[in-house]
Phi, psi and omega in degrees: 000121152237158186238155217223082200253108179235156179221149202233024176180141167219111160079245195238356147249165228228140131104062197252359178276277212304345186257342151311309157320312158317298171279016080338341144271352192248359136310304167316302206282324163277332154319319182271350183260352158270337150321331185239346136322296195266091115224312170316289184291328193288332196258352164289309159305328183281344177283336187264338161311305187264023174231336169236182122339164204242007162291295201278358174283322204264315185294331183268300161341299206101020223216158144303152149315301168287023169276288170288327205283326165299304186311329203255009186239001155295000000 
């Protein structure tokens, strides 16, 4: 059996299922834009790996040295 519990006022505020959604969609819509982020810098770190140093990789990133060597070893 399961139950489905939505509640859409407490008191004097109102319309808290819809705006709960809301923000459960614009939480998805930030997981994929950090996602295609971080899929983005791993392959910009791992292209600049093989022309500079991974210091200096970290200096353009914005990132540690040890950061990048997880980007470029992912």
């Amino acid at each position: 059996m399961e139950v489905d519990l939505r509640i859409d006022a407490v008191g004097e505020v109102t319309g808290i299922a819809g705006r709960l959604k809301v923000i459960e969609e614009e939480r998805a819509r930030a997981k994929e834009l950090v996602d295609r982020a971080a899929a983005e810098a791993s392959s910009l770190a791992k292209e600049l790996a093989e022309e500079i140093p991974l210091r200096d990789v970290g200096a353009i990133l914005g990132v540690s040295y040890q950061r990048v060597h997880q980007l470029v070893h992912s």
